[in-house]
N, C-alpha and C positions, 0 to 999 in steps of 0.2 A: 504494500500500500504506500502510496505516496501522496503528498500538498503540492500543488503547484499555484505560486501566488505573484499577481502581479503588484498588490499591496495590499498590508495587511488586513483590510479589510473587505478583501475579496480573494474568496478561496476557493476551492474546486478540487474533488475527492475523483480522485483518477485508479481506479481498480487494475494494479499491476499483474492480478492474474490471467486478463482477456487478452487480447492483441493489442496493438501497437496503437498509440494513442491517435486523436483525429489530429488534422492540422490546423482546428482551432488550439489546441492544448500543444501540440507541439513548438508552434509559434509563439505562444504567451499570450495568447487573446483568448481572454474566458469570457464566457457566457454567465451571470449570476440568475438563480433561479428566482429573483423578485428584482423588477426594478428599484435600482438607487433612490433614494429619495432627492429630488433634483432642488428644495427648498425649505427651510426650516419655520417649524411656527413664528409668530411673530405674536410678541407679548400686546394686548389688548390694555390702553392705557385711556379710563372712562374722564372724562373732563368734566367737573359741573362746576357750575357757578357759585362761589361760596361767599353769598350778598348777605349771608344772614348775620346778621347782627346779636351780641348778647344782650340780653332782657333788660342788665343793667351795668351798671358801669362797676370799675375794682372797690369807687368809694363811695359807693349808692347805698350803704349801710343802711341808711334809716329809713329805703323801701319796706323791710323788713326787720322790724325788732326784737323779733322772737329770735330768728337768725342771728342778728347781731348780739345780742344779748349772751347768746350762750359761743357766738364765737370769742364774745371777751370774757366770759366769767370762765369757761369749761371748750377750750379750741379744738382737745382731741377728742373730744365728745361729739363735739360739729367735724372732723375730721373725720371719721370712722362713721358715721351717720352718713354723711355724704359719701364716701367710698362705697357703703352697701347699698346705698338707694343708688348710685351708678354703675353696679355689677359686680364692683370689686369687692377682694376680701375686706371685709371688718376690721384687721388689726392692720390694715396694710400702712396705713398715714404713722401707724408707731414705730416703722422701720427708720423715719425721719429722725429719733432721738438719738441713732446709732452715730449719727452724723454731727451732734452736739449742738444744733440749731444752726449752722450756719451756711451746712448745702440741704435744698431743698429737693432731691430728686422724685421724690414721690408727687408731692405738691407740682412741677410744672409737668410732668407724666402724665398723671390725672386730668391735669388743664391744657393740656395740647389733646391726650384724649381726646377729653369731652368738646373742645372744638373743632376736631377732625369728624367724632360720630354727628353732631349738631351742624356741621358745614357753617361753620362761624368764622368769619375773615379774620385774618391775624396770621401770625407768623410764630416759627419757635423762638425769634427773638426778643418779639413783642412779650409771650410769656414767662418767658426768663428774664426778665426786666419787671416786670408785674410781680412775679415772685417773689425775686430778690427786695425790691421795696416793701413791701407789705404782704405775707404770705398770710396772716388770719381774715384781711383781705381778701386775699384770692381766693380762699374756701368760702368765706360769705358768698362770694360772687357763684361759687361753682352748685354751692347749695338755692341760691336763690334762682338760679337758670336752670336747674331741676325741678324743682317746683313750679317755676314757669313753665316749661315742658310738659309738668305731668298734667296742668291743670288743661292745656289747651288740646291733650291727645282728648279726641272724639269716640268714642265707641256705641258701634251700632250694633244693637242686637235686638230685632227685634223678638215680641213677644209670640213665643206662637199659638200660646194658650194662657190666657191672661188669670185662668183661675187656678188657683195655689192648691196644691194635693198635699197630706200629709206623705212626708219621706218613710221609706220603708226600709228596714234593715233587710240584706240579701237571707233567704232560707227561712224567710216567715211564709206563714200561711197568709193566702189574703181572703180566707173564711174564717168565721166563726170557729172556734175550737170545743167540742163536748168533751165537756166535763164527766159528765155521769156512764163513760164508754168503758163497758168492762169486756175482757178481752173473752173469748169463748173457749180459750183452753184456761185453767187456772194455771198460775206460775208456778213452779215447783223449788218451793222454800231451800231445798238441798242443796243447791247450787249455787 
């Protein structure tokens, strides 16, 4: 048995024990049992227009005072609140202590995030400028355009039978159960 190859990725298995080979293989022009692929995908790159704007500004504090309130009394509180209302883990904003306060990586993370899923104009520098300045700030902000968010998703479902049944546990009866049913063979106590 032998390979005959004119580069490595074209090979051609030639059975030394028939007769003498064709004069395509003698020559060094093989034939490949599937055409080459003569062009390569080409990555799909979506463009949209990211005109939207956030709800409110880094120092719009006092849209919301609930918000601001517990960003200044309790920050990791609003920081770990706002991470699980955005998907992410609950403890993740306490990874920022490892850092000693003074790199924010989790804070502009979360805020480039949330303005890439929200299609919010801005830039990574914009955010790490916004950070760096005032980061209880910037979670107010990311907590407040959540809320905004969630107040203005729409859901439609309609009703398709507007009158309310009692819920049923699964493996009930949905008759009557007699009580007074005695069985026709008697039980045998022994057992």
């Amino acid at each position: 048995m032998a390979f005959f190859s004119s580069s490595p990725c074209e090979q051609q298995y030639i059975d030394t024990h028939d007769s003498t080979p064709s004069e395509e293989q003698a020559s060094g022009q093989f034939t490949m049992a599937h055409p080459a692929v003569s062009f390569q995908p080409t990555m799909v790159v979506s463009t949209t227009n990211m005109t939207t704007q956030w709800s409110s500004g880094v120092c719009d504090c006092c849209e919301d005072m609930g918000i601001c309130c517990c960003g200044l009394w309790c920050p990791y509180c609003l920081m770990c609140k706002t991470s699980e209302e955005f998907g992410e883990c609950l403890c993740l904003p306490l990874l920022e202590i490892c850092f000693g306060g003074m790199l924010h990586p989790i804070t502009l993370s979360m805020r480039s995030s949330m303005r890439e899923r929200f299609h919010i104009k801005g830039s990574i520098q914009d955010d790490c400028c916004a950070v760096v300045c005032c980061t209880v700030c910037v979670w107010c902000q990311m907590a407040r355009e959540l809320k905004a968010r969630r107040h203005s998703l729409v859901v439609i479902n309609p009703a398709v039978n507007p009158v309310h049944h009692q819920p049923q546990a699964f493996n009930q009866p949905t008759q009557a159960i007699n009580t007074s049913y005695q069985p026709l063979h008697p039980i045998n106590p022994a057992y």
